[in-house]
LUMZA-854107 format. One record per residue (C-alpha): residue in three letters; x, y, z; residue number from 1. Coordinates in steps of 0.1 Angstrom, whole numbers, plus 5000, padded with zeros to 4 digits. Example, Ala and Ser with C-alpha at 12.3 -4.5 7.8 and 13.67 -1.06 7.14 Angstrom:
<atoms>
residuo:east:north:up:num
ala:5123:4955:5078:1
ser:5137:4989:5071:2
</atoms>
This chain:
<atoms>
residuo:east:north:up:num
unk:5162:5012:4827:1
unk:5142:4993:4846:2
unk:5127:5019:4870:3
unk:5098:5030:4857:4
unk:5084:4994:4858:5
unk:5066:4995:4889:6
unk:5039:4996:4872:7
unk:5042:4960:4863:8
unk:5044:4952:4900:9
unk:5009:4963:4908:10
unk:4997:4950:4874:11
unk:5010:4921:4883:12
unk:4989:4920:4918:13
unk:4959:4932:4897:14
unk:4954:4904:4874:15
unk:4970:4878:4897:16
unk:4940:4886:4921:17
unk:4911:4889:4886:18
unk:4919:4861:4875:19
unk:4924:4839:4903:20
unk:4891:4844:4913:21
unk:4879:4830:4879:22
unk:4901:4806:4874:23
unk:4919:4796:4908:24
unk:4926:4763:4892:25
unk:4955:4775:4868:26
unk:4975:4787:4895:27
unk:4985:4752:4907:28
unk:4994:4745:4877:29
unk:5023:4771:4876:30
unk:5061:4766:4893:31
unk:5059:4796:4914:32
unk:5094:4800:4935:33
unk:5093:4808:4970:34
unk:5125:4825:4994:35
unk:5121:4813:5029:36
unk:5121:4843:5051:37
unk:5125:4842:5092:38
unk:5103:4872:5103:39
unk:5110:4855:5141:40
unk:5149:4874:5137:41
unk:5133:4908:5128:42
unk:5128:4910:5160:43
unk:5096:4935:5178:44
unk:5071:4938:5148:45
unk:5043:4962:5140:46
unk:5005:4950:5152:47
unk:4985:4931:5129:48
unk:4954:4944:5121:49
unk:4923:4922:5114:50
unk:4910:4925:5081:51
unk:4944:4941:5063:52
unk:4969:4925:5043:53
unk:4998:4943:5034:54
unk:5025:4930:5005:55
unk:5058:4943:4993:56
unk:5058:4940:4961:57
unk:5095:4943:4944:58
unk:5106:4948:4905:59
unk:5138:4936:4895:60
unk:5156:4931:4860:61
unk:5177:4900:4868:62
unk:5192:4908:4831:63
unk:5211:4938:4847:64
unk:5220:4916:4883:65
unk:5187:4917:4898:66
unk:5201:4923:4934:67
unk:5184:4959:4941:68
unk:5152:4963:4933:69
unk:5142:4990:4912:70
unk:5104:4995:4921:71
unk:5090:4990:4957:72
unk:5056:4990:4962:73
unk:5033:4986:4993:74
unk:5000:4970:4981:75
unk:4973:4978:5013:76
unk:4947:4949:5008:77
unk:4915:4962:5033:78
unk:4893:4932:5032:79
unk:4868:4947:5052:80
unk:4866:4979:5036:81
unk:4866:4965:5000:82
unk:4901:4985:4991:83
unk:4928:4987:4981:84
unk:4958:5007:4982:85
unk:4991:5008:4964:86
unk:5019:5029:4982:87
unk:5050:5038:4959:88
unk:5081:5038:4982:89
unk:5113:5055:4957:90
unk:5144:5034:4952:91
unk:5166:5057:4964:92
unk:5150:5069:4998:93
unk:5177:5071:5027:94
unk:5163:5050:5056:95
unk:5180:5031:5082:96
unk:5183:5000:5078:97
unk:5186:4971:5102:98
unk:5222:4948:5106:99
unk:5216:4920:5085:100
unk:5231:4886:5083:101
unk:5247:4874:5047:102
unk:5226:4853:5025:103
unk:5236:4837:4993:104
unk:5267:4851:4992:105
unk:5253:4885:5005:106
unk:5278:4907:5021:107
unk:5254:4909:5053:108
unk:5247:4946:5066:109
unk:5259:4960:5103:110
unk:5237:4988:5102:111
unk:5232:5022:5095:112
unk:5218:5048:5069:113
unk:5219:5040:5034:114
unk:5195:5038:5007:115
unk:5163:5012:5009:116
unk:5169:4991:4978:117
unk:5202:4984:4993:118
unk:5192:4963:5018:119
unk:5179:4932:4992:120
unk:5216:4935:4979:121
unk:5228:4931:5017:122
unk:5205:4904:5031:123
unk:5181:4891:5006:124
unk:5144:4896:5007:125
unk:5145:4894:5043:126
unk:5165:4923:5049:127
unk:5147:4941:5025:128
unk:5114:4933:5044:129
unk:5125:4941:5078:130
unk:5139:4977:5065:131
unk:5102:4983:5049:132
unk:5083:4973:5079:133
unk:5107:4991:5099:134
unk:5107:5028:5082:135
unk:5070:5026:5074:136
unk:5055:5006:5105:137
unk:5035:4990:5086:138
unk:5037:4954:5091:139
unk:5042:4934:5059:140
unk:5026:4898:5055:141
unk:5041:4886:5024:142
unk:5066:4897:4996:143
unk:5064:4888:4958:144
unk:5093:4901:4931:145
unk:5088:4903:4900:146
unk:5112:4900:4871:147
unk:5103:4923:4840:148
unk:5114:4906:4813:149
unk:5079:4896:4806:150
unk:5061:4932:4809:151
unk:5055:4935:4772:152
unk:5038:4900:4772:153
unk:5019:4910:4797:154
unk:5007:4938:4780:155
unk:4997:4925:4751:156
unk:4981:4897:4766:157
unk:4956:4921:4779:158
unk:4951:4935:4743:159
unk:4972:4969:4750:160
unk:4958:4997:4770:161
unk:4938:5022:4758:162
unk:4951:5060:4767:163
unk:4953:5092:4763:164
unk:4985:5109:4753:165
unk:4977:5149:4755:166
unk:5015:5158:4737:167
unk:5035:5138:4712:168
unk:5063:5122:4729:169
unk:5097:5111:4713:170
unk:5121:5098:4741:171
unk:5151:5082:4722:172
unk:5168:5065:4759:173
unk:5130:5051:4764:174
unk:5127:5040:4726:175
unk:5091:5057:4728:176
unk:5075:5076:4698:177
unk:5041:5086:4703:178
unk:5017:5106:4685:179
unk:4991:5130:4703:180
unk:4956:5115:4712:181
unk:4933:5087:4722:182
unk:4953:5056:4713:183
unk:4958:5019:4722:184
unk:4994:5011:4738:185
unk:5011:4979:4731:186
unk:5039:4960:4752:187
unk:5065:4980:4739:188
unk:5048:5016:4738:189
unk:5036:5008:4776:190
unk:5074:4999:4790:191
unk:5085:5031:4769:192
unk:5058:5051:4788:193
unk:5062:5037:4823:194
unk:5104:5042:4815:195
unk:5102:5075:4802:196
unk:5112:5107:4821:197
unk:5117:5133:4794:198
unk:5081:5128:4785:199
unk:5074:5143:4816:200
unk:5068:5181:4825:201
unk:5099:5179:4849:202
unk:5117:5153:4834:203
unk:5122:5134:4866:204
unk:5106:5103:4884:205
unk:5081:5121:4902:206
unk:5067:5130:4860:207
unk:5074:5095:4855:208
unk:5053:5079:4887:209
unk:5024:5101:4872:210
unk:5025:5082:4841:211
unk:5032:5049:4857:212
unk:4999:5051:4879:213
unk:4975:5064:4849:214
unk:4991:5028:4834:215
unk:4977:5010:4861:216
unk:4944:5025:4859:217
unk:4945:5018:4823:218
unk:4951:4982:4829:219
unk:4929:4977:4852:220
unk:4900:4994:4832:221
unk:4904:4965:4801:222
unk:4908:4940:4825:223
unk:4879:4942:4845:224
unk:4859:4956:4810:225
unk:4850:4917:4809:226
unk:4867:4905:4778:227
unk:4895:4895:4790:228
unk:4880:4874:4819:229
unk:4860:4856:4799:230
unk:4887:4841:4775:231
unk:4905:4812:4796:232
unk:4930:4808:4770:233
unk:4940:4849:4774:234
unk:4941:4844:4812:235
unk:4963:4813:4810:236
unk:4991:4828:4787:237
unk:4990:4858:4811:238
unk:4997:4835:4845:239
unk:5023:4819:4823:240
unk:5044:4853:4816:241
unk:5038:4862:4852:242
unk:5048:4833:4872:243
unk:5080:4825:4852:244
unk:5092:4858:4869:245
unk:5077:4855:4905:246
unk:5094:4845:4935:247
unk:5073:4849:4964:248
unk:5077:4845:5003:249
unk:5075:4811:5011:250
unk:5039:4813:5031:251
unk:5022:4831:5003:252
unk:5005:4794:4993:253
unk:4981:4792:4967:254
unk:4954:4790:4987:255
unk:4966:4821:5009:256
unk:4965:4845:4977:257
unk:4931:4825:4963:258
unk:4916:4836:4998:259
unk:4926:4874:4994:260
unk:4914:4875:4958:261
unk:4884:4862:4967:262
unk:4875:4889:4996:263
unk:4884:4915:4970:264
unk:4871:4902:4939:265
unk:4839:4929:4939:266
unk:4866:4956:4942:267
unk:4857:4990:4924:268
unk:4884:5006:4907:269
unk:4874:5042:4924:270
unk:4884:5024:4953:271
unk:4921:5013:4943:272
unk:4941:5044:4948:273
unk:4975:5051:4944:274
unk:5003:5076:4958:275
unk:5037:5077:4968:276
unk:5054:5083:4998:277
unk:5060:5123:5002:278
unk:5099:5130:4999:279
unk:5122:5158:4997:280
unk:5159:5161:4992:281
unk:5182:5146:5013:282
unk:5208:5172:5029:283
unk:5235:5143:5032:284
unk:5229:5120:5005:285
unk:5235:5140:4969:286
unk:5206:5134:4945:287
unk:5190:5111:4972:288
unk:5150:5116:4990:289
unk:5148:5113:5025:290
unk:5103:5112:5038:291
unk:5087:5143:5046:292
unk:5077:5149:5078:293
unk:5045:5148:5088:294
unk:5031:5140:5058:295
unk:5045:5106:5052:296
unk:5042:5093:5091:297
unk:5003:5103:5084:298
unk:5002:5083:5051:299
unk:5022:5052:5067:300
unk:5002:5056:5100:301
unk:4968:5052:5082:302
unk:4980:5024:5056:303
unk:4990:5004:5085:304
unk:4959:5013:5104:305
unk:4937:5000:5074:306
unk:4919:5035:5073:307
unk:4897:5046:5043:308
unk:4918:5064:5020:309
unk:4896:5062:4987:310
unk:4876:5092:4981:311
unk:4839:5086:4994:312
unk:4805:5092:4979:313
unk:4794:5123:4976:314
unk:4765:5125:5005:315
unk:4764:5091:5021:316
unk:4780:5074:5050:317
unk:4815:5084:5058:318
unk:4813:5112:5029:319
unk:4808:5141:5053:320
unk:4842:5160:5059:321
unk:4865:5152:5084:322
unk:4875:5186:5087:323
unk:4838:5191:5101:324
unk:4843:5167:5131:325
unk:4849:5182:5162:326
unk:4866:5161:5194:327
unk:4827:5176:5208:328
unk:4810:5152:5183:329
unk:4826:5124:5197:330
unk:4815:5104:5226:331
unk:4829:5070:5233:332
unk:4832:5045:5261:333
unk:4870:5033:5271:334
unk:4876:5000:5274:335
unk:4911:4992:5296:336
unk:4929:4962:5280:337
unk:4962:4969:5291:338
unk:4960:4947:5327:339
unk:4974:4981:5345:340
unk:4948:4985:5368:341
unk:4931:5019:5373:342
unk:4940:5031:5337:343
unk:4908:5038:5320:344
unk:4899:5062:5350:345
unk:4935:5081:5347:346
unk:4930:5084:5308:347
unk:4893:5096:5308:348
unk:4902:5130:5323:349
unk:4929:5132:5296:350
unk:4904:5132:5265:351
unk:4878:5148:5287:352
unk:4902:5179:5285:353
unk:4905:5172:5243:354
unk:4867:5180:5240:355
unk:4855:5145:5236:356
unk:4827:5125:5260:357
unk:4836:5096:5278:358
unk:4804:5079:5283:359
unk:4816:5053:5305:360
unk:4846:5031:5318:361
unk:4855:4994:5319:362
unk:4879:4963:5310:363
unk:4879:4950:5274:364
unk:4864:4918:5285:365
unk:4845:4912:5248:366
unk:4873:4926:5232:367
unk:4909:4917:5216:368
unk:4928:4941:5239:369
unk:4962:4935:5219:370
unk:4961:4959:5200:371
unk:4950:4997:5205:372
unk:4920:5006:5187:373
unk:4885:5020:5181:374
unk:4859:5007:5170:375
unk:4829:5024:5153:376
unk:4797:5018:5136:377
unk:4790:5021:5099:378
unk:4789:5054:5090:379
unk:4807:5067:5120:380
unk:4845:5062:5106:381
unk:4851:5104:5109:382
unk:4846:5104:5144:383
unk:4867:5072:5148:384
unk:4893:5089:5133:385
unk:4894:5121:5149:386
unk:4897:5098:5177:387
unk:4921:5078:5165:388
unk:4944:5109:5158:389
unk:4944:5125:5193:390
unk:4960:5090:5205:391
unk:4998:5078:5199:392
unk:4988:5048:5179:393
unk:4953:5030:5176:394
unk:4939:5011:5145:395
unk:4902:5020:5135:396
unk:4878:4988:5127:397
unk:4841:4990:5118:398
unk:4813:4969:5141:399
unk:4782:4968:5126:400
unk:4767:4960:5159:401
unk:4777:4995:5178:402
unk:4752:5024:5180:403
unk:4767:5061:5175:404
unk:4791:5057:5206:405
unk:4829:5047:5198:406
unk:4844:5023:5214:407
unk:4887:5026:5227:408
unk:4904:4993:5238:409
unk:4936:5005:5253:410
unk:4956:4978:5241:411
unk:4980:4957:5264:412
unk:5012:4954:5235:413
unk:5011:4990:5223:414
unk:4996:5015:5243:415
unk:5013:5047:5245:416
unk:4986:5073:5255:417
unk:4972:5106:5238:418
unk:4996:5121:5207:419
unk:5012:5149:5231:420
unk:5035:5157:5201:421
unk:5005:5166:5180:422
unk:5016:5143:5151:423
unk:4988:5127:5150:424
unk:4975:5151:5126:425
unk:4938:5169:5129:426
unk:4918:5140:5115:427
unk:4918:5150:5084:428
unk:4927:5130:5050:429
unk:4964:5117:5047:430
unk:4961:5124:5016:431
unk:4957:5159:5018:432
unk:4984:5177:4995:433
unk:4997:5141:4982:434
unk:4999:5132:4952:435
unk:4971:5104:4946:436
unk:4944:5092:4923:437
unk:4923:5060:4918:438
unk:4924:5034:4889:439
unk:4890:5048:4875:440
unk:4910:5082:4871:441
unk:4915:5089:4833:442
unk:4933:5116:4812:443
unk:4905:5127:4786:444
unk:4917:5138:4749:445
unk:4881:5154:4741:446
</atoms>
């Protein structure tokens, strides 16, 4: 029943990080419960990068067991950027996932293929994490789940959510009866909505993630409308429903989440967007996904790389196409931080040969050389991009301080040299062919 609450999840990560930032007082009032979780045993970890925070965020109905979760989501938190974005992983994708030791009373895990929401039910939250960061390589810094039981409170907390419904809807297994039009939701209607799959043109959870995300933007539209900030008793009542269903990693402190809010409080809702991780029918596991290939390595590869993935204004800064940037428009200078002496001159022939200029070589002196990446002026992220996909793995990060020339620090932990395989991609948007849309997105009834 409980699967088409995601929603909640990312609601939940919402107005935690609104009204924190007005009222970061309450939160200490609240018994939030905390899992301790040893990221040391999950052994070699992705690279973080410097201005992204990535959290799983997990919805579980502890009325029905509570051991699988039935929503996972992968909230992208780009401080720098000013974005942020909310990747929908399905419950029953077929991953592999790592041995894990019993917790609780856990049956422990030795490994092997199964299904990703399994892995909670094997090891806890930390087995769980470690599968995440694993499939995706996208390096997770905290983990909150969230028990439903308190959706419709939350709901009407906010004063309902106004929608659209273009068709009547009557769902008897989602207890949802809806007449067409422009129409405010409460508690019960929303969970109906976010639950129901024979609303949907398909009648499956693809329909269903559709409805889920136009929720979202729906929530998030009355909560930053202003009214419901500027009631202290509203915001209160809402922490309350929330935290006396979170349990939370135990380093996500108060102070930790009051930080991130506060870097993203001036967040635009055009620049929230959602999508879910491109799947396609397992061959092996009956009525099981498995990711599609290349589209969802792109999507994971950018999320973990903090890329831009909101759409940008039309005809300003990084607006201009992509698909328009040639390797030719790119000319960079490579920095060698990988201590292998000589390397900057053996690679400089290499993406001399792709098309783009190499303006000059050196060693990443002024540099973090952990981690590979390039670094590009403001309004320069499409070349740094096109760059960043001719090369096995490399981050992108904006320094307002560069001119037009890139900068590529070879980095000493993960290295690995141009994208021979061509999986990389062509620069273009990871997005491409996805299905995605921002919180200001709205179905119209005029």
């Amino acid at each position: 029943m409980t699967a088409g609450q995601w929603v909640a999840c990312a609601l939940t990560a919402l107005l935690i990080a609104v009204s924190l930032t007005a009222y970061a007082g309450y939160a200490s009032a609240f018994d939030i419960q905390t899992e301790e979780i040893d990221t040391d045993a999950w052994g070699d970890r992705p690279v973080s990068v410097e201005g992204v925070r990535n959290i799983l965020l997990l919805g579980v109905d502890t009325e029905s067991g509570g051991d699988r979760p039935d929503v996972l989501v992968i909230v992208n938190a780009n401080v720098d950027a000013g974005e942020v974005t909310m990747v929908n992983v399905p419950r029953d994708l077929i991953v592999d996932i790592p041995a894990c030791d019993p917790v609780d009373g856990s049956s422990g895990w030795s490994g092997g293929r199964d299904q990703i929401n399994h892995a909670m039910m094997y090891g806890g939250l930390s087995c769980l994490g470690n599968t995440v960061e694993t499939a995706t390589d996208i390096r997770l810094d905290h983990i909150v789940q969230v028990d439903f039981a308190g959706f419709e409170d939350i709901v009407d907390t906010v004063g309902g959510v106004r929608m659209c419904i273009p068709e009547p809807i009557h769902d008897p297994k989602a207890h949802l009866r809806l007449e067409a039009g422009e129409q405010t939701l409460d508690g019960a209607e929303a969970l109906g909505l976010a639950r129901s799959r024979d609303s949907t043109e398909n009648r499956n959870d693809m329909g269903r993630i559709q409805s889920q995300q136009r929720l979202i933007g729906a929530l998030a539209r009355e909560v930053t409308s202003g009214e419901f900030l500027s009631s202290p008793s509203s915001v209160h009542s809402f922490l309350d429903s929330v935290t006396d269903n979170l349990v939370t990693d135990d380093t996500l402190t108060v102070d930790r989440m009051a930080e991130l809010v506060i870097a993203l409080r001036d967040v635009d809702l055009d620049r929230m967007t959602m999508v879910m991780v491109p799947v396609v029918d397992s061959p092996t596991f009956e009525y099981k996904v498995e990711v599609q290939e290349p589209q969802a390595s792109e999507l994971f590869a950018a999320v973990a790389a903090g890329e831009t993935l909101a759409e940008e204004d039309e005809g300003g800064g990084d607006g201009a196409a992509e698909e328009d940037v040639e390797p030719s428009d790119v000319s960079l200078r490579l920095l060698n931080g990988t201590g292998t002496d000589g390397l900057a001159a053996q690679v400089e022939p290499l993406l001399a040969a792709e098309g783009f200029t190499v303006t000059g070589i050196g060693d990443a002196a002024q540099r973090s050389a952990d981690a590979t990446t390039v670094y590009h002026a403001p309004g320069r992220g499409a070349q740094a991009r096109v760059l960043a996909a001719a090369l096995d793995t490399a981050a992108v990060e904006e320094d307002a301080d560069l001119g037009d020339e890139l900068e590529l620090v070879m980095g000493a932990a993960d290295w690995a040299g141009l994208d021979t395989a061509g999986s990389g991609g062509d620069g273009g948007d990871p997005l491409d062919g996805l299905d995605s849309r921002s919180a200001a997105d709205r179905v119209s009834c005029d």
